[in-house]
BAKOLZA-125252 format. One record per atom (N, C-alpha, C, O): residue in one letter; x, y, z. Coordinates in pm, whole numbers, plus 32768, in hexadecimal, padded with zeros to 4 digits. Each point is the difference from the previous one (the first is absolute). Example, Ala and Ser with C-alpha at 12.3 -4.5 7.8 and 13.67 -1.06 7.14 Angstrom:
<recs>
a85277DC7830C;a7FA780778000;a805A80788000;a80687FFE8042;s7F75806B7F76;s805280778006;s7FB3806D8049;s8033806F8011;
</recs>
This chain:
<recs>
xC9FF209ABDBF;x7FC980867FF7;x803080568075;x802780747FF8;x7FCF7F2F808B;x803580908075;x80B17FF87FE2;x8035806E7FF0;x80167F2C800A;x808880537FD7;x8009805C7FAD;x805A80528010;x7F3E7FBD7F6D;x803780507F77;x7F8E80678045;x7FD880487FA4;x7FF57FD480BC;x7FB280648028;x807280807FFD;x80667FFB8045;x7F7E80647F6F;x8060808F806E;x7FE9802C806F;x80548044803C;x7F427FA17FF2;x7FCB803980BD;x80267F968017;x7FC37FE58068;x80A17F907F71;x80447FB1805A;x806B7FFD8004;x80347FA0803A;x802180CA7F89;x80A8802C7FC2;x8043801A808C;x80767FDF800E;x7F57804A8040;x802A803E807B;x802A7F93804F;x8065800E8045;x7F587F807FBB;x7FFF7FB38061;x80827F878001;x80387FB58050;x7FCD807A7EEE;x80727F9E7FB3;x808C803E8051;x80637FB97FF3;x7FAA80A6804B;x809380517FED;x7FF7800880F7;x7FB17FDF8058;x80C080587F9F;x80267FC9806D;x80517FA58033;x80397FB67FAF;x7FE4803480FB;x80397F85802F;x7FA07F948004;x7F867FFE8012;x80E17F967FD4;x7F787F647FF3;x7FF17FFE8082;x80268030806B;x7F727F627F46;x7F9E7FE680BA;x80617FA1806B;x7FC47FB4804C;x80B180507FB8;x80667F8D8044;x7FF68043807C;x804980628013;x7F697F798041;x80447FF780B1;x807E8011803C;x803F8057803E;x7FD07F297F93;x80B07FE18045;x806680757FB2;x806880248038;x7F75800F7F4D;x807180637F9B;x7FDB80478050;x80708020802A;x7F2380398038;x7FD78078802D;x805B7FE28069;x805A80548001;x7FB67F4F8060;x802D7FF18072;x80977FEF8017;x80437FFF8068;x7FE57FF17EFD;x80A17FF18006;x804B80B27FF8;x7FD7805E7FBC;x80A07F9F80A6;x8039806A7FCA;x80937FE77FEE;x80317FA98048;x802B809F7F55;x80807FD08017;x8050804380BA;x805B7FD48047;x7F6E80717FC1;x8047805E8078;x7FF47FB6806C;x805680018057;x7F297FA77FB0;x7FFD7F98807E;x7F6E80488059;x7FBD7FCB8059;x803180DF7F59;x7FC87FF78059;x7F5D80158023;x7FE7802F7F90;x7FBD7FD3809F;x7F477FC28033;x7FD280607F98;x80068073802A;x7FC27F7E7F3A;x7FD280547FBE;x7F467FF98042;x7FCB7FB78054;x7FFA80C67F4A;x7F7F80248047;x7FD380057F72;x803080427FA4;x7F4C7F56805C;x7FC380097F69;x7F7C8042800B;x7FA07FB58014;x804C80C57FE4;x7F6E80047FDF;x7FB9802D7F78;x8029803B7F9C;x7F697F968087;x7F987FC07FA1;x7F8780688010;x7FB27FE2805A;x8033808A7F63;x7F8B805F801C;x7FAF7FE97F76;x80317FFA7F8F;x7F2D7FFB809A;x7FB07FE37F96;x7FB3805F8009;x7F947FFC7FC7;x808580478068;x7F67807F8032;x7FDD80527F7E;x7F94803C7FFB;x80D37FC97F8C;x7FE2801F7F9D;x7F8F7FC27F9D;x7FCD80357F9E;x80217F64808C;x7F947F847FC0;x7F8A802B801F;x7FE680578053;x7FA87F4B7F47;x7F837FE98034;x7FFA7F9D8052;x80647FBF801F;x7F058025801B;x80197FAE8057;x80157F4A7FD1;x80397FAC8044;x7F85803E7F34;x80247FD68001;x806E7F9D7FA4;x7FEF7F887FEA;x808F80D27FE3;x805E80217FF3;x805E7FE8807E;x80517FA57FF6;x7FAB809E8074;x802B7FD4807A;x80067F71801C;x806C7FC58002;x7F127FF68018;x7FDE7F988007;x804A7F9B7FAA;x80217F92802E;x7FF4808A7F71;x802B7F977FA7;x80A480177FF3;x802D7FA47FBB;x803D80B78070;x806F800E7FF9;x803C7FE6809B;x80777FE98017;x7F20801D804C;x80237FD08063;x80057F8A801C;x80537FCB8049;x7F487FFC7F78;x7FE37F557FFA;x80787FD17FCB;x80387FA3803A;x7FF580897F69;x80687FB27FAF;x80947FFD8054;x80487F9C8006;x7FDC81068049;x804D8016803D;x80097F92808D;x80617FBA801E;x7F34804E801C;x7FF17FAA8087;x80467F4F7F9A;x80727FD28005;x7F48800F7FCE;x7FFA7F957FA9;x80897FCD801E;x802F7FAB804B;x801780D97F2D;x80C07FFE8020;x801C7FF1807C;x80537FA78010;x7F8480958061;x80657FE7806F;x7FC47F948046;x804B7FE1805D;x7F5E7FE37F9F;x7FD97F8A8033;x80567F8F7FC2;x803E7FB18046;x7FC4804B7F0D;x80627F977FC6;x808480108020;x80447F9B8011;x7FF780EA7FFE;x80AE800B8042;x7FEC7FC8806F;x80487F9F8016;x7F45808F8065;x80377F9B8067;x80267F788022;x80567FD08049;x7F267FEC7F47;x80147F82801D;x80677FD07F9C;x80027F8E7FD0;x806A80EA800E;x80587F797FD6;x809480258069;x80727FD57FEF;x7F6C806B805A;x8050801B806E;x802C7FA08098;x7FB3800D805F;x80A07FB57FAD;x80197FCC8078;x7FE58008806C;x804A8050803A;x7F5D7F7A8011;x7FCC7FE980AF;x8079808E8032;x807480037FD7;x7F5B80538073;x80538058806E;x7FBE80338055;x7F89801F7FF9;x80DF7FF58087;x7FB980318062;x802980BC8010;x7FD28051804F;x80977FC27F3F;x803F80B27FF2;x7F8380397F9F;x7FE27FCD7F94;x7FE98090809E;x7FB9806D7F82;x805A80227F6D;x806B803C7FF0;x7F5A7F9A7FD1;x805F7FF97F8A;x7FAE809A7FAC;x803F805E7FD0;x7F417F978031;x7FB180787FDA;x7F74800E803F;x7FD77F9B803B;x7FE780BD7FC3;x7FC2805F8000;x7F90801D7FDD;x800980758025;x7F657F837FA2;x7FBF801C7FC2;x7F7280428042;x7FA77FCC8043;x806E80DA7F81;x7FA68054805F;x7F847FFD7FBD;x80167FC57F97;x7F6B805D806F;x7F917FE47F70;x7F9A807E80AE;x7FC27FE38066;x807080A87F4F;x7FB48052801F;x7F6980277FD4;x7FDB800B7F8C;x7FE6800280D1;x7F5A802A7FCB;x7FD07F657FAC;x7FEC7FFE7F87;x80067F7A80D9;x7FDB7F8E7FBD;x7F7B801F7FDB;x7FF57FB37FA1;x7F95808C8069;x7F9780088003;x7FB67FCF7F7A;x8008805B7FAE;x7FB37F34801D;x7FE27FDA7F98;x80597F7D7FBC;x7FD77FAD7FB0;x80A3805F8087;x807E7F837FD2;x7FD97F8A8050;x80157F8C7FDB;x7FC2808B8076;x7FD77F6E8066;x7F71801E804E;x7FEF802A8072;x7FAE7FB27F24;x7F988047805E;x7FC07F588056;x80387F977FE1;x7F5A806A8080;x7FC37FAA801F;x7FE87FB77F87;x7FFD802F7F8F;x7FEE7F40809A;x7F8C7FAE7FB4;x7F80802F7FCC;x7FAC8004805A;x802380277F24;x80137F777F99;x8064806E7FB9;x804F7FCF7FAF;x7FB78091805F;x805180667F9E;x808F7FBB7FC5;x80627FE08044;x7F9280177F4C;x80AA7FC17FCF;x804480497FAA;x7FEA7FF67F87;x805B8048809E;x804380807F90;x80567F937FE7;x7FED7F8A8021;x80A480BE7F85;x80717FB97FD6;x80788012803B;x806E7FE37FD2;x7F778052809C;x8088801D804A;x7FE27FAE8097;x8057800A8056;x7F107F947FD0;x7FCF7FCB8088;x80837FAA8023;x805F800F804C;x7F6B7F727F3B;x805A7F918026;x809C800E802C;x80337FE6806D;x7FFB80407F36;x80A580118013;x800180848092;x80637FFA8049;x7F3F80677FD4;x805F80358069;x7FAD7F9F808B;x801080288074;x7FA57F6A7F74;x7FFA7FB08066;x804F7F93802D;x80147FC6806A;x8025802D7EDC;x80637F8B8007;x808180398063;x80337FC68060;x7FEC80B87F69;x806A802A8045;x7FF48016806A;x806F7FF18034;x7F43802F801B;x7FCC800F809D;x801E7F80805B;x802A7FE38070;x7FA77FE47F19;x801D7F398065;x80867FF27FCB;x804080158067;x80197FD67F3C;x80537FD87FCB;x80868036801E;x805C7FBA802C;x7FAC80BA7FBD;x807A805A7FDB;x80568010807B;x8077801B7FEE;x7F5A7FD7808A;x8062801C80A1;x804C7F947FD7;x807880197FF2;x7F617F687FF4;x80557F797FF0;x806380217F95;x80337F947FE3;x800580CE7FCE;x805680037FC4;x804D80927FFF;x804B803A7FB2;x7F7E7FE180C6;x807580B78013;x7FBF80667FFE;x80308061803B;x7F3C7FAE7F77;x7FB880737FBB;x7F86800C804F;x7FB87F9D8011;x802380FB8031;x7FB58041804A;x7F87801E7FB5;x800F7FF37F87;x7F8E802C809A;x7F9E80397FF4;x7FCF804F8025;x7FEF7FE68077;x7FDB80927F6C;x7FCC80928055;x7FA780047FBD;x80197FFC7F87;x7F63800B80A0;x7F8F802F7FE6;x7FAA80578016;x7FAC7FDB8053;x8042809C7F7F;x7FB480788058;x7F86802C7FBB;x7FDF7FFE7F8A;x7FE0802F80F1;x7F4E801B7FB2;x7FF28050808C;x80327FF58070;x7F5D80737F42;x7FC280468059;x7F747FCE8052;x7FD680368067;x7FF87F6C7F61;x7F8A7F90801E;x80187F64801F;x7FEA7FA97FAC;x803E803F80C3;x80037F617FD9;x7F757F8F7FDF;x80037F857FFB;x7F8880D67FF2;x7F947FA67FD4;x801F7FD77F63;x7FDC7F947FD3;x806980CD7FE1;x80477FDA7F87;x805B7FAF7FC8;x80197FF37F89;x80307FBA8103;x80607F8B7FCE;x7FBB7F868009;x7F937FFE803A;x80A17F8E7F90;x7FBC7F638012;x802D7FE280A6;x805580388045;x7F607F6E7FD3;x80247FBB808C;x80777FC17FF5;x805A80048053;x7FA67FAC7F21;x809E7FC6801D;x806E805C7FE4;x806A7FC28000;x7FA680C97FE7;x805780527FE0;x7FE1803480D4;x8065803D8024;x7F517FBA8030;x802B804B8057;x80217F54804E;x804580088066;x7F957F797F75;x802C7FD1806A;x80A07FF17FCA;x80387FCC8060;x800E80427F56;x80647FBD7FEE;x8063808D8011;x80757FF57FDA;x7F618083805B;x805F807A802B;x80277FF6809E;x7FB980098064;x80C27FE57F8F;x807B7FCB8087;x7FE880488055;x7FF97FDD8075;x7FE980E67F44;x802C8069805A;x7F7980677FA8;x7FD880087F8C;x8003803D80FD;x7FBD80547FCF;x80098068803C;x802B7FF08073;x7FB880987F69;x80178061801D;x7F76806B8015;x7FFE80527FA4;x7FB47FBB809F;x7F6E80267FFB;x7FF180C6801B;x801E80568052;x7FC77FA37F77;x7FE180B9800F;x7F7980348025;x7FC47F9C8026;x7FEE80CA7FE3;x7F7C8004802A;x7FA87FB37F9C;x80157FC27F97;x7F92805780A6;x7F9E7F9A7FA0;x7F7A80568024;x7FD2801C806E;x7FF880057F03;x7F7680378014;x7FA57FCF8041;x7FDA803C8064;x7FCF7F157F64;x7FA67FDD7FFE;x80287FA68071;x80747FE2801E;x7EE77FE4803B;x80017FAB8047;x80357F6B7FBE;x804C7FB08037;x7F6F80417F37;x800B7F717FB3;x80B47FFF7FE5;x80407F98800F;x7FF680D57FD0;x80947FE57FE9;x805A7FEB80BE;x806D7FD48024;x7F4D804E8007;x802C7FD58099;x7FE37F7C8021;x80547FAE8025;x7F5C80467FD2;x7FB87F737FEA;x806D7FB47FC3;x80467FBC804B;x7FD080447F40;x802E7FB47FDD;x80BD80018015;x80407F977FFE;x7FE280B3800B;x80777FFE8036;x80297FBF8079;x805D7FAF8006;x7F368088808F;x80197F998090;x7FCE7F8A7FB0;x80717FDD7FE0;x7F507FDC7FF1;x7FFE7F7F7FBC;x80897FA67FBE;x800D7F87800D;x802F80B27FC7;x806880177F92;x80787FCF80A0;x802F7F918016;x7FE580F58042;x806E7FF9805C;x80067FE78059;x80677FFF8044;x7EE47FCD7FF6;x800C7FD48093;x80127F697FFD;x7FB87FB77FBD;x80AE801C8090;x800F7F808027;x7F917F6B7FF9;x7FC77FDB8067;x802A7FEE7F37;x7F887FC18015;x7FBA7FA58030;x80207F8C7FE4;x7F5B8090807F;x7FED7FCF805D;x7FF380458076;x7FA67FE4804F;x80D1809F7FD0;x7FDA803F8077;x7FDA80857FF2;x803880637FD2;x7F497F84806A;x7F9C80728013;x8018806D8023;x7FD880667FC8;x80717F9580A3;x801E8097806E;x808780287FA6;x801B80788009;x80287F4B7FB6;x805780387F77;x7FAF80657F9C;x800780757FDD;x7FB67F2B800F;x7FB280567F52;x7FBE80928050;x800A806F7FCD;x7FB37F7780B7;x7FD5809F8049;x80448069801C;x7FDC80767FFE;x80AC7F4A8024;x806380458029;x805180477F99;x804E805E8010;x7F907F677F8C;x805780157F65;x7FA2807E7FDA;x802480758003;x7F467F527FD3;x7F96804F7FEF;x7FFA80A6800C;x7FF5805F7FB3;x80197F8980E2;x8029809E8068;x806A80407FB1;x7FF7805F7FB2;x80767F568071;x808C804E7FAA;x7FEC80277F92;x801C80767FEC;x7FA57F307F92;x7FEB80307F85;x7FB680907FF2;x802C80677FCC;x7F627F85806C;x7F958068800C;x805080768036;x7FCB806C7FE5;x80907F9A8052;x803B80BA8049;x809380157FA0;x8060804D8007;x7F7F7F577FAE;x809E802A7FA9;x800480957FC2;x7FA4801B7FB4;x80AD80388061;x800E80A47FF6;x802D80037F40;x80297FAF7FAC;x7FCA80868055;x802B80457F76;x80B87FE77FF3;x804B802E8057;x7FE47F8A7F39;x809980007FF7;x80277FAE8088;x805E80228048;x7F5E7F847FCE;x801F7F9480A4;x7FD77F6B7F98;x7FAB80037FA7;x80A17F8B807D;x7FFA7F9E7FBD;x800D7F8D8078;x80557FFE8058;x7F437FA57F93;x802A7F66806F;x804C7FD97F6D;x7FED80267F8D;x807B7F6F80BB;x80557F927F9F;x7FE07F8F802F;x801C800E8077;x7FBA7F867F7B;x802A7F5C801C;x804B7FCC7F9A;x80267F8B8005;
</recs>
């Protein structure tokens, strides 16, 4: 019934869902794939993203151990795709899988949110590099010096604390 659907005709036509076809070019040279759903409901979104993450989780793992960035994968405004525990959308697993998984075979991860009380713990412990911008709330401060202070030392997480708290507008800590 949903193939012979006509509100599913759209979905029939297009480039296939192949990863690796997106990533090949004849010219040699770094193509840029993006993927905008903002036209969707939400959850419509949800379910074309799931499938998408899905795909690039299965291209990686059939990809060879490397230590060169082979690709890329930016996933702007995560908010709802990886939320805390118990929440399980269809896009959690695979962009956690890829979080743990994907450096071991060339492929990056970027994750951005305007809240980090909105990602899982294992989506912030397994981020290499972070990039921190102001932060409204005490609890998202909180949890960030948690997240980047060294663990175990105290006069770190205070010292971190301080810094977080005076971060200016368009000013970013990195670890």
């Amino acid at each position: 019934t949903l193939l012979a659907s006509p509100t599913f005709a759209s979905w029939r036509q297009g480039a296939t869902l192949d990863v690796g076809e997106w990533l090949t070019t004849r010219d040699g040279r770094t193509p840029a794939v993006i993927v905008s759903v903002a036209h969707l409901d939400d959850e419509e979104r949800a379910l074309v993203l799931g499938v998408l993450v899905e795909e690039v989780l299965s291209w990686v793992r059939t990809l060879p151990g490397s230590q060169r960035l082979r690709a890329l994968v930016v996933f702007d405004e995560v908010y709802g795709f990886i939320p805390p525990h118990p929440a399980n959308p269809p896009t959690k697993r695979p962009l956690v899988a890829l979080m743990k998984q994907a450096r071991a075979y060339g492929v990056g991860c970027v994750l951005a949110t305007q809240n980090p009380m909105d990602l899982d713990y294992r989506a912030l412990g397994n981020a290499g590099f972070w990039c921190v911008g102001r932060l409204q709330t005490d609890a998202d401060r909180a949890l960030i010096v948690d997240g980047l202070a060294t663990s175990g030392d105290r006069e770190s997480a205070q010292q971190l604390g301080k810094l977080v708290q005076r971060i200016a507008p368009r000013w970013f800590v990195l670890r």
